[in-house]
N, CA, C and O of each residue as an XYZ file, in Angstrom:
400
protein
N      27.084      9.333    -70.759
C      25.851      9.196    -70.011
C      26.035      8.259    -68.816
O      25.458      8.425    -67.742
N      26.947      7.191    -69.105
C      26.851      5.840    -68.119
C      27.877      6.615    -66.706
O      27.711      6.453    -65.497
N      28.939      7.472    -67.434
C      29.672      8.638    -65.990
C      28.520      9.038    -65.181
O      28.368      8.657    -64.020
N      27.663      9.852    -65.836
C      26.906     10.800    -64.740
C      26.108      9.576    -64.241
O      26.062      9.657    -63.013
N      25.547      8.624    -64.619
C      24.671      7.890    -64.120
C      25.492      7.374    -62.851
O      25.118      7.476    -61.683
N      26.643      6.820    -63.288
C      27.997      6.511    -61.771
C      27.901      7.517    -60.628
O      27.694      7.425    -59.418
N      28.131      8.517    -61.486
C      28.613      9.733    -60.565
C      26.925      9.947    -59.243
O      26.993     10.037    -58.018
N      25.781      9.963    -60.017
C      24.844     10.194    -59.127
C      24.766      9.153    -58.306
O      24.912      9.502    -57.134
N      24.554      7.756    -58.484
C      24.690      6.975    -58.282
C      25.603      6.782    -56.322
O      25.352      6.338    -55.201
N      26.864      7.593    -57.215
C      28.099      7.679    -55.736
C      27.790      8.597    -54.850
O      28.257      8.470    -53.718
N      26.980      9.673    -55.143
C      26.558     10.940    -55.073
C      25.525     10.797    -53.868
O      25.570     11.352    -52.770
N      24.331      9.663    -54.504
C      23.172      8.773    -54.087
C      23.671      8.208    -52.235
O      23.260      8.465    -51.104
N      24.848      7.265    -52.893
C      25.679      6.618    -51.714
C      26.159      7.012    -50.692
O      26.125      6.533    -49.558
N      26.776      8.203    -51.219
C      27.557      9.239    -50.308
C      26.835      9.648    -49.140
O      27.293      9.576    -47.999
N      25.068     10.316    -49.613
C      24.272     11.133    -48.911
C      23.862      9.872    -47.945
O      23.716     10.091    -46.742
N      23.705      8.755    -48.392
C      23.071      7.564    -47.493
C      24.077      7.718    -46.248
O      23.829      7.873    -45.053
N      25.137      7.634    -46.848
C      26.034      7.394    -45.757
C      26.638      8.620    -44.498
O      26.830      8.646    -43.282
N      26.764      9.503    -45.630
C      26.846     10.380    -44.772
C      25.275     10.867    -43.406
O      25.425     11.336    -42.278
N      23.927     10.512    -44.124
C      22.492     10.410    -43.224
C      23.138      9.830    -42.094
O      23.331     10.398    -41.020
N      23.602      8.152    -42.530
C      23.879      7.262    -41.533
C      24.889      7.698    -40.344
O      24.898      7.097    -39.269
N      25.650      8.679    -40.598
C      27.032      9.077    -39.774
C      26.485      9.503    -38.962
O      26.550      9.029    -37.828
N      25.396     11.071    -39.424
C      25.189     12.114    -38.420
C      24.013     11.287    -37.899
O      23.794     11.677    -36.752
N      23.417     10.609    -38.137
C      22.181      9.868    -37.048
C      23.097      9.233    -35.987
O      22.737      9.130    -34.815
N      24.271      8.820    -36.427
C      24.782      7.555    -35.235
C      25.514      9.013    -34.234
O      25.599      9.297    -33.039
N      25.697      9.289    -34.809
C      26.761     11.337    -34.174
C      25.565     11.612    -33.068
O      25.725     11.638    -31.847
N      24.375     11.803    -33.757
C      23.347     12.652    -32.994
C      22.760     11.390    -31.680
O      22.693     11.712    -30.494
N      22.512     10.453    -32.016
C      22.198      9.117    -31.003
C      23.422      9.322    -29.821
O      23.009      9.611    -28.698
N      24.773      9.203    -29.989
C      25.699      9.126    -29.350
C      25.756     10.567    -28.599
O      25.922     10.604    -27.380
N      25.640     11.528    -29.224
C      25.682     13.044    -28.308
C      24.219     12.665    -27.176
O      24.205     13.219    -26.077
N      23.300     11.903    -27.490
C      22.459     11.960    -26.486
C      22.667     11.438    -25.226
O      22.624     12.047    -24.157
N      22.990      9.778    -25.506
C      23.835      9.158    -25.221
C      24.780      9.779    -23.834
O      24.642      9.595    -22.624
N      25.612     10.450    -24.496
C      26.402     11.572    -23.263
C      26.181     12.089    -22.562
O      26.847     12.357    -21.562
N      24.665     12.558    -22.994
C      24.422     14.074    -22.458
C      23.598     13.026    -21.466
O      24.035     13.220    -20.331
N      22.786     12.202    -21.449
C      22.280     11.240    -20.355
C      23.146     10.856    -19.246
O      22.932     11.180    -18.078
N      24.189     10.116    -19.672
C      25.288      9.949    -18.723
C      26.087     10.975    -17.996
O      26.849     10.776    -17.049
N      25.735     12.359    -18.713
C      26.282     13.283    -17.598
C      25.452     13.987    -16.974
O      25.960     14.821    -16.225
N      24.299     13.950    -17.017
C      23.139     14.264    -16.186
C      22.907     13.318    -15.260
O      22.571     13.769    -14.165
N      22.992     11.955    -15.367
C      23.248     11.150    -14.234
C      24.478     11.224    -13.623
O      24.168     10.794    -12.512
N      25.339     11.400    -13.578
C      26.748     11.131    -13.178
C      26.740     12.849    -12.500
O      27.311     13.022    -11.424
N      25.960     14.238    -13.315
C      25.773     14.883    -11.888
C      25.098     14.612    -10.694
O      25.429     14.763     -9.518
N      23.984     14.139    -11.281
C      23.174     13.704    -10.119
C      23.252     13.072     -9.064
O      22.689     13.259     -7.986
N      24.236     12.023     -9.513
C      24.732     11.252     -8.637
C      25.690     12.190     -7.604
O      25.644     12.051     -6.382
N      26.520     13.116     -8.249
C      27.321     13.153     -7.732
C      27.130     14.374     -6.461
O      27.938     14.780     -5.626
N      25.584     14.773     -6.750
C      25.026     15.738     -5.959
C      24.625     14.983     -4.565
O      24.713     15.148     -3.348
N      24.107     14.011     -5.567
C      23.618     12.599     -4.374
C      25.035     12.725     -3.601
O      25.155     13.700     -2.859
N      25.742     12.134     -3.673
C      26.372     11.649     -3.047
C      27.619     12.295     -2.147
O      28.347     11.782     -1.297
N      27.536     13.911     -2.811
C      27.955     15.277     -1.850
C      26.746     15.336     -0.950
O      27.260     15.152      0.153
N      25.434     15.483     -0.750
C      24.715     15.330      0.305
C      24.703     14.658      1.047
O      24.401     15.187      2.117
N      24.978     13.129      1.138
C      24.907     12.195      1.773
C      26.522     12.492      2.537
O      26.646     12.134      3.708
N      27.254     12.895      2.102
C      28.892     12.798      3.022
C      28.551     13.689      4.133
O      28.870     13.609      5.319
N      27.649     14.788      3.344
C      27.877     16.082      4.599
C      27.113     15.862      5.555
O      27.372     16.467      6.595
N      25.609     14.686      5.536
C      24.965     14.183      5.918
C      24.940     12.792      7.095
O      24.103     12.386      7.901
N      26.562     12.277      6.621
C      27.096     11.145      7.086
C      26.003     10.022      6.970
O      25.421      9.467      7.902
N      25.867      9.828      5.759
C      24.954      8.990      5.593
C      25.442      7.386      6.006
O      26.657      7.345      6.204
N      24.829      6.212      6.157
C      24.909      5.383      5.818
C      26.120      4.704      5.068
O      25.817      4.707      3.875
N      27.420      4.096      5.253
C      28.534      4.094      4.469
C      27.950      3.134      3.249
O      28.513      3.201      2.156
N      26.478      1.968      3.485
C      25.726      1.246      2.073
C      25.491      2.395      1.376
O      25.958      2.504      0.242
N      25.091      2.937      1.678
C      24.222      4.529      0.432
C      25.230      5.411      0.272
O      24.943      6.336     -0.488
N      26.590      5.442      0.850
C      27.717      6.067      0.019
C      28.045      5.082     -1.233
O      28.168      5.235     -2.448
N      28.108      4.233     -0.522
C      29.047      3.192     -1.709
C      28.052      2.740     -2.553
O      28.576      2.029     -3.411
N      26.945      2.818     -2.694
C      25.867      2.885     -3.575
C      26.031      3.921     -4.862
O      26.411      3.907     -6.033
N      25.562      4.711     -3.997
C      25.763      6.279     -4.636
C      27.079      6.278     -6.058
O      26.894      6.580     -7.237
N      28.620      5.733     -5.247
C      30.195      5.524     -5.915
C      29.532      4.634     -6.734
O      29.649      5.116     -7.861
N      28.851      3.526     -6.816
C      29.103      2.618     -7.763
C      28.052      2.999     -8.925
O      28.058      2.529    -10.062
N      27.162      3.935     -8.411
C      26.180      4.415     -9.695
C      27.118      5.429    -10.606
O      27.270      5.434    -11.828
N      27.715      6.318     -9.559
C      28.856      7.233     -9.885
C      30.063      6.737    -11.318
O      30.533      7.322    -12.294
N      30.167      5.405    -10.746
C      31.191      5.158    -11.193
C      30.839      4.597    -13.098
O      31.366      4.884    -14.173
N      29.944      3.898    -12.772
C      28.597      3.147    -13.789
C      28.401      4.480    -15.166
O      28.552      4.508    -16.387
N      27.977      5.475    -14.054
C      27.754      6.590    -15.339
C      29.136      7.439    -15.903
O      29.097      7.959    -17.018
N      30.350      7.535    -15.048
C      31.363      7.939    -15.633
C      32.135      6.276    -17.008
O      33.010      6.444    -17.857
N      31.405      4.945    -16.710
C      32.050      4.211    -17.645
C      30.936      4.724    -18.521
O      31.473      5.161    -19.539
N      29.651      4.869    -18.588
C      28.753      5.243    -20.284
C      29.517      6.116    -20.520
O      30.278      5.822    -21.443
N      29.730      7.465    -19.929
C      30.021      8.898    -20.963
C      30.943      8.413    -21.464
O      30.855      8.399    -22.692
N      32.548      7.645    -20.738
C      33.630      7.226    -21.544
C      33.582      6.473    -22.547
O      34.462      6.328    -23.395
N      31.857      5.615    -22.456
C      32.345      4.612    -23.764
C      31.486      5.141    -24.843
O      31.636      4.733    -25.995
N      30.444      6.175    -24.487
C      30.072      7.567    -24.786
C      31.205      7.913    -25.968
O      31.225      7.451    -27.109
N      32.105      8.821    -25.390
C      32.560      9.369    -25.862
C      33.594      9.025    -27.007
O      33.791      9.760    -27.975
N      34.381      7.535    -26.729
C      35.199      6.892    -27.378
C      34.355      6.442    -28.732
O      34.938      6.413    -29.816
N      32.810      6.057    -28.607
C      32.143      5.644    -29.969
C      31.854      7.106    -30.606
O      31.908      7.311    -31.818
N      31.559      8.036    -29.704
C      31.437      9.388    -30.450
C      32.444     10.094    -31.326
O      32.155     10.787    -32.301
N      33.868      9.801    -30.795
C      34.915      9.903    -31.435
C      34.807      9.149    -32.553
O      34.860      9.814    -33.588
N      34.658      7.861    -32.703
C      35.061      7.466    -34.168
C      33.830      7.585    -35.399
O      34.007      7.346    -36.593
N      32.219      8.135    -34.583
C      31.358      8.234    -35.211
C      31.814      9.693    -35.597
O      31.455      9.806    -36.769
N      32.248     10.531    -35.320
C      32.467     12.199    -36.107
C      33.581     11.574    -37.291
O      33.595     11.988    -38.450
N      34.349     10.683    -36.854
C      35.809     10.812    -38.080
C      34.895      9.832    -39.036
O      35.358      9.590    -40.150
N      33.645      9.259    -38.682
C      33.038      8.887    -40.086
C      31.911      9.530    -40.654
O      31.391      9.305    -41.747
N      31.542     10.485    -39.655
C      30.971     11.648    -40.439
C      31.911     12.401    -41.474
O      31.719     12.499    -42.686
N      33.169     13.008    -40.597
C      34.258     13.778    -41.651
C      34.391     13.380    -42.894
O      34.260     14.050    -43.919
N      34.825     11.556    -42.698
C      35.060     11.341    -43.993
C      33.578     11.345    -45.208
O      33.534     11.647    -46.401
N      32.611     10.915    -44.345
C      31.232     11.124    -45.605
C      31.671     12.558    -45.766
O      32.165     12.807    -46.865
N      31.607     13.408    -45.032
C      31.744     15.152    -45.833
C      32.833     15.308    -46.936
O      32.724     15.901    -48.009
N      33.743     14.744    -46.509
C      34.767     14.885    -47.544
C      34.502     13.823    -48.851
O      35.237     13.995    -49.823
N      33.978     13.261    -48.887
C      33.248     12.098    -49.912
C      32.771     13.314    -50.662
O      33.470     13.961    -51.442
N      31.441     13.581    -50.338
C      30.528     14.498    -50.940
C      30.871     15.504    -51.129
O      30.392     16.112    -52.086
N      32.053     16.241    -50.121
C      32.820     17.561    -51.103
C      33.282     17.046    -51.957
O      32.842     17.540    -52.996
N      34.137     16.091    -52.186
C      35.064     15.533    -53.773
C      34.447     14.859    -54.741
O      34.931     14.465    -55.801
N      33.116     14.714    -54.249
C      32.182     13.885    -55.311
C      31.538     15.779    -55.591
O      32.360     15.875    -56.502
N      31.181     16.514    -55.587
C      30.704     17.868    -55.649
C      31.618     18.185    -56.785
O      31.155     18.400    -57.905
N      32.996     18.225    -56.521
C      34.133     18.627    -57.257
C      33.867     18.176    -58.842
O      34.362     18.670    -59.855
N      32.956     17.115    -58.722
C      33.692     16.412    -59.944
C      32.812     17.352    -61.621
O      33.161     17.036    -62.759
């Protein structure tokens, strides 16, 4: 009796954790998808303004917003990376806790 009570118990844990993975997964895909909607925008901005000969302040404006939203998606993407390999491992938790 005191096994299965463990076993749900890990079972219990597993699902917490694995909740916790794909919330931080799904936060972080947003995350991205923000920073590359700005970082087009910008970068529309700032193809208009060349052909425009804008102002060389409102180019280099433009580059440093440019630049701002290409560092989120990268740091974007680097926390998104290690938030899926701790989703994987909750899945594989709960497949081998399934197994048992």
């Amino acid at each position: 009796m005191s096994d299965k009570i463990d076993l749900e118990s890990r079972v219990v844990e597993a699902i917490r954790y694995y909740r916790e993975a794909l919330a931080l997964v799904e936060n972080l895909e947003r995350k991205d998808a923000s920073a590359h909607r700005a970082l087009t925008s910008t970068l529309l901005d700032l193809g208009r303004a060349m052909q425009d000969e804008a102002a060389s302040s409102l180019k280099d404006s433009l580059f440093e917003i440019g630049s701002a939203a290409v560092s989120r998606s990268d740091q974007a993407w680097a926390a998104l990376s290690e938030a899926t390999a701790r989703l994987e491992s909750a899945r594989l938790t709960l497949a081998a806790l399934a197994g048992c």
